[in-house]
C-alpha positions as CSV (number, residue, x, y, z in Angstrom):
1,X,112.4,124.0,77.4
2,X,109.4,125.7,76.2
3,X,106.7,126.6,78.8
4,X,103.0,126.8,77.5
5,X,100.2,127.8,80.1
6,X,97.6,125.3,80.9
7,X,94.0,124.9,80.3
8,X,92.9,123.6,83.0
9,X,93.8,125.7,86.2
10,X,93.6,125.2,90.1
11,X,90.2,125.8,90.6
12,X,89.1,123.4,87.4
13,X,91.3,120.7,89.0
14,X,89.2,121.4,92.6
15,X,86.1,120.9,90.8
16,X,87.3,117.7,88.8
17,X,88.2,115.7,92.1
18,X,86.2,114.3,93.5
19,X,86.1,113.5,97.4
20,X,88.7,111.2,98.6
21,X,86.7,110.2,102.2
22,X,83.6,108.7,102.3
23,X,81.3,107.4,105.6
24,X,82.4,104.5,106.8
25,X,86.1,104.4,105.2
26,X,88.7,101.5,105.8
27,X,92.1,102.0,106.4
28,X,93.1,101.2,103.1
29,X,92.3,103.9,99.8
30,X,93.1,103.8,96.4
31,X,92.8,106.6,94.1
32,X,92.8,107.0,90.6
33,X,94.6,110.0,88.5
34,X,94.6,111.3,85.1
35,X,96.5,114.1,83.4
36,X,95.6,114.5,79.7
37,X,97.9,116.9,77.4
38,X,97.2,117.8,74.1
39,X,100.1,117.6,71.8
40,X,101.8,121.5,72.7
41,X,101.9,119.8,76.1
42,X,99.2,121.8,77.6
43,X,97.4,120.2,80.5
44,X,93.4,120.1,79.2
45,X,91.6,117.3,81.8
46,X,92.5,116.2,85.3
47,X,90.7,113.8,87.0
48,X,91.6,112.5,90.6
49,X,89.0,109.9,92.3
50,X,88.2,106.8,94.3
51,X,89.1,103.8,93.2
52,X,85.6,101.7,94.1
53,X,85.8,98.3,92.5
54,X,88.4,95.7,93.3
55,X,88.1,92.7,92.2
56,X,88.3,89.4,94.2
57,X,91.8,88.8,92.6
58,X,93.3,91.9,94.5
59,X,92.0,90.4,98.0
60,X,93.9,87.0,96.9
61,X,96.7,88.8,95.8
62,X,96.9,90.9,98.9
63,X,96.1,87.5,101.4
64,X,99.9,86.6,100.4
65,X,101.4,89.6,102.8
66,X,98.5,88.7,105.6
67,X,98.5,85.4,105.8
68,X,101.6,84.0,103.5
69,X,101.6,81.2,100.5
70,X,101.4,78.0,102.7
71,X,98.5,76.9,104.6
72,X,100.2,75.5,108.0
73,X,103.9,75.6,109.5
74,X,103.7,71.7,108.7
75,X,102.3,72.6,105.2
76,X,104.1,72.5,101.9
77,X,100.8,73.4,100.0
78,X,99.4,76.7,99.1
79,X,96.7,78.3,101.1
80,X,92.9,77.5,99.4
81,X,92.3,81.1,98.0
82,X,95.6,80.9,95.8
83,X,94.6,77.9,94.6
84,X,90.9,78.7,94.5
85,X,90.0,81.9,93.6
86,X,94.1,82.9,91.9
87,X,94.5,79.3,90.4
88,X,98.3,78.6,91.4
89,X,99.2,75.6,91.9
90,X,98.9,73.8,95.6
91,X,102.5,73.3,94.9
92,X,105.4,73.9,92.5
93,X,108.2,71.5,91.9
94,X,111.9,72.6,92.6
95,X,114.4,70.6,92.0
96,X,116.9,72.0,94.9
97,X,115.5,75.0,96.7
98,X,111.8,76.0,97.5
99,X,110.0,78.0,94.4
100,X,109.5,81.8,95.1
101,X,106.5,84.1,94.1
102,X,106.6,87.9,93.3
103,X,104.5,89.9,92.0
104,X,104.3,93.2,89.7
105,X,101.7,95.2,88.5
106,X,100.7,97.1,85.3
107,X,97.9,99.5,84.3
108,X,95.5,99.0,81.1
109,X,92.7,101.6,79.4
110,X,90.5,100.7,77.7
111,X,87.3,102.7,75.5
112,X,84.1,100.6,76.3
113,X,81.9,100.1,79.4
114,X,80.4,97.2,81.6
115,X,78.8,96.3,84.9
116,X,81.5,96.0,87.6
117,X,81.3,92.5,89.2
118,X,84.0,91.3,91.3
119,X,85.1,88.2,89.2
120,X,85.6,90.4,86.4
121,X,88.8,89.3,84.2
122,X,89.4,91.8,81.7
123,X,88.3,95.5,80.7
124,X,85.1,95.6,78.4
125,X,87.1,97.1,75.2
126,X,90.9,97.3,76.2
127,X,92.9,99.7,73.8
128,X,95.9,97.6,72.6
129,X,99.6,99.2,72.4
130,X,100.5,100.5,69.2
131,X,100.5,103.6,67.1
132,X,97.6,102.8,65.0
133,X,93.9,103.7,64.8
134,X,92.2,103.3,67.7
135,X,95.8,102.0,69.6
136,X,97.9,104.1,72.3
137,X,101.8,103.8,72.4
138,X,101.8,102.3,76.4
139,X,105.0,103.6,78.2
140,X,107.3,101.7,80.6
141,X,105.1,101.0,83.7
142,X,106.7,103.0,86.9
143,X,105.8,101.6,90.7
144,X,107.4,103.4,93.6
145,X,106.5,101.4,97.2
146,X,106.9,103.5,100.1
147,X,106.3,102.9,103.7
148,X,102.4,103.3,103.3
149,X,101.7,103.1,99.8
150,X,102.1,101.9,96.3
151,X,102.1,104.2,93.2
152,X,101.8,102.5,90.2
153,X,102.4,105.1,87.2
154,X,101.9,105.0,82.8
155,X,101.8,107.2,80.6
156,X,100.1,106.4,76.8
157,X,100.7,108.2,73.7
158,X,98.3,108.9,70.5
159,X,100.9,108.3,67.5
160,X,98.0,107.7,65.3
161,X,95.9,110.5,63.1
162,X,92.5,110.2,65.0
163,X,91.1,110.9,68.4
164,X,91.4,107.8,70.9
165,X,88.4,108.1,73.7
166,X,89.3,106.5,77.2
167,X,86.4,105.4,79.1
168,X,87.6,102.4,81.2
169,X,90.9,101.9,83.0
170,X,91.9,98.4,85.1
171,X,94.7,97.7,87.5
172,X,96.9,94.5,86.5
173,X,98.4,92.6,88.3
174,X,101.2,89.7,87.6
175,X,102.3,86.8,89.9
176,X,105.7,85.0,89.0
177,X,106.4,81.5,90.2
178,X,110.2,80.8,90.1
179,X,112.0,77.6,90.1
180,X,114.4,75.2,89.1
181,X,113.8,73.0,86.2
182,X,115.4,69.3,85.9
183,X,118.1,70.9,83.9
184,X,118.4,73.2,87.3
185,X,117.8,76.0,85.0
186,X,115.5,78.8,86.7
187,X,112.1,79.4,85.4
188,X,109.3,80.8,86.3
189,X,105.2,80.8,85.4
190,X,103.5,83.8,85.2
191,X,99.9,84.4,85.9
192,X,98.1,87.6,85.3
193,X,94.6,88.7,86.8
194,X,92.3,92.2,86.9
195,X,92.4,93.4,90.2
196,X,90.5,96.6,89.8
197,X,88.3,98.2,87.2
198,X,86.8,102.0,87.4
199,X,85.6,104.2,84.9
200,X,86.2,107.4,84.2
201,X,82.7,110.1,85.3
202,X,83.5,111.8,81.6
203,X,85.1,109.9,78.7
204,X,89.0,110.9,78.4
205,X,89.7,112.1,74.5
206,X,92.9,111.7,73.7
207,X,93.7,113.7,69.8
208,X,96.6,113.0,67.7
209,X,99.8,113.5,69.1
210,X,97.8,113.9,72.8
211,X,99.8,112.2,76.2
212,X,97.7,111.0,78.6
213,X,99.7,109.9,82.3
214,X,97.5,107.7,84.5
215,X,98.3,106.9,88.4
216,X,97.0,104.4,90.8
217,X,97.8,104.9,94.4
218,X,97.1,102.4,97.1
219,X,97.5,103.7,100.9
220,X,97.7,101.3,103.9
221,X,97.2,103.4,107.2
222,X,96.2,102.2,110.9
């Protein structure tokens, strides 16, 4: 294993985070990381901040541990933000058991800009996966769940011959509704939404051969 020094040290990485606590602050954070390497696998940006703009999908998404998927004890149909604000169904034909939801979650960059706005669906300029111009080789996505949190974790490669600029990055989330068909085969429907979108203070530039690891973490405390 070949160790190269890095070019951005402790104190850079001090100046390049910005404050986790603001006034005010719930019991719930979410941060954002980056870690950019050029392509000798030297560490050259780090950036660690707030994440500040869920969408209204992450509150419907996150009303299904609160408050669960029906709407009474004596209710077979889905509660009205799933079906209003997610757009599930009010209810989900199984031919002998009930149907299950889960849930997992993915992360997206993008290299364009807009106005945050909570019924956003979709990053302004999203950088599709590939190893052509423009395109970033995505990685398997990695979520660890611990007793507080949930770490959502990729990491994006440059295979192409120019520079890729990350400006935009989005949290995604997908919801699976399993069943049995009328061939009592199981299925399932899959629905995905945006359920946060940040950009980056200073545009993330990402050179041939360059590997870029992003992280979302999302703390539950109280």
């Amino acid at each position: 294993m070949i160790v190269t020094s890095n070019e951005v040290s402790n104190e850079d990485i001090g100046k390049l985070t910005i404050p986790d606590d603001m006034p005010g602050e719930s019991s719930f954070k979410a941060y954002i990381e980056a870690e950019v390497y050029d392509k000798g696998g030297h560490l050259i940006q780090y950036y660690r901040q707030p994440m500040r703009s869920l969408t209204e999908y992450f509150l419907a998404l996150m009303s299904i541990p609160i408050v669960g998927t029906f709407q009474s004890s004596s209710s077979i149909n889905a509660t009205g933000i799933l079906t209003g604000v997610l757009g599930l169904p009010g209810q989900q034909t199984s031919y002998t058991t009930n149907a299950n939801i889960s849930w997992d979650w993915a992360i997206q960059v993008g290299s364009g800009t807009q106005t945050f706005s909570v019924t956003l669906k979709s990053l302004a300029a999203p950088i599709a996966n590939g190893t052509g111009p423009g395109q970033l080789a995505y990685g398997q996505i990695s979520v660890f769940y611990g007793n507080t949190s949930i770490t959502v974790t990729i990491t994006v490669t440059n295979y192409s011959t120019s520079t890729v600029t990350i400006t935009e990055i989005g949290l995604i989330g997908y919801i699976y509704i399993w069943y049995q068909n009328a061939n009592y085969n199981y299925v399932y429907n899959t629905y995905s939404y945006l359920l946060s979108y940040d950009v980056f203070p200073t545009p993330i530039s990402l050179s041939p051969g360059g590997v870029a690891t992003f992280q979302i973490i999302l703390s539950f405390t109280g």
